[in-house]
N, C-alpha and C positions, 0 to 999 in steps of 0.2 A: 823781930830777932835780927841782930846784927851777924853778917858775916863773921868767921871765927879766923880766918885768912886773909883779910884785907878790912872790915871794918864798915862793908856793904852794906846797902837793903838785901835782906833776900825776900824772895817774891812767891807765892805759889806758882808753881808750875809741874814739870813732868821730867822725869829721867830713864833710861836704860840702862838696867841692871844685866850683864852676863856673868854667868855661873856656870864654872869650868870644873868637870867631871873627869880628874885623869886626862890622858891626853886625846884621846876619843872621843867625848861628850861635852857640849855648848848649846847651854839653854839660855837663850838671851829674852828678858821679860822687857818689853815694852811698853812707854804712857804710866808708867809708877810715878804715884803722886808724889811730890816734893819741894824742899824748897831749895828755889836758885837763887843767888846772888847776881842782882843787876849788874854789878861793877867788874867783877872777875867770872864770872861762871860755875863758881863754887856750887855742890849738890850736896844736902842735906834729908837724909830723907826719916824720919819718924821710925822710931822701933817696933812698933806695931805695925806697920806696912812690911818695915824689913822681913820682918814673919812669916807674914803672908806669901811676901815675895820670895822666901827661901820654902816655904813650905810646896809653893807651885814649882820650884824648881826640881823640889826633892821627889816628887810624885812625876813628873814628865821623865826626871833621871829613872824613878822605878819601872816604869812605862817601857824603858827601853828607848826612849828618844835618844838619836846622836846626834842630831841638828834639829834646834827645834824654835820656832819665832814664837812668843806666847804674849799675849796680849793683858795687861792686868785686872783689866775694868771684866773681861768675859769672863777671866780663872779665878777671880777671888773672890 
């Protein structure tokens, strides 16, 4: 896959996703598979992961987390 911002490799790799709850709550998901662009830094990340990754957000916000580091490889 070519970058869609500059015309890159992107590569497998990993990003950090934060997901902001009102002014009060950040659940930031860590190590979310993805793809990077070698050339720019560009993240890409798969809609099925998105899911996942808003799903763990959505369950730590129900939980009552207000700060909360969540890892994606243990929560998904």
């Amino acid at each position: 896959m070519k970058c869609p911002m500059c015309k890159g490799i992107m590569k497998s790799g990993k990003t950090t996703l934060p997901y902001e709850f009102g002014d009060d709550r950040l659940i930031v998901i860590k190590s979310v598979p993805a793809l990077v662009c070698e050339q720019c830094g560009e993240v890409f990340v798969d809609t099925s992961v998105a899911r996942i990754a808003e799903d763990i957000a959505m369950t730590s916000e129900k939980e009552g987390v207000t700060l909360g580091f969540v890892e994606y490889r243990d929560a998904a």
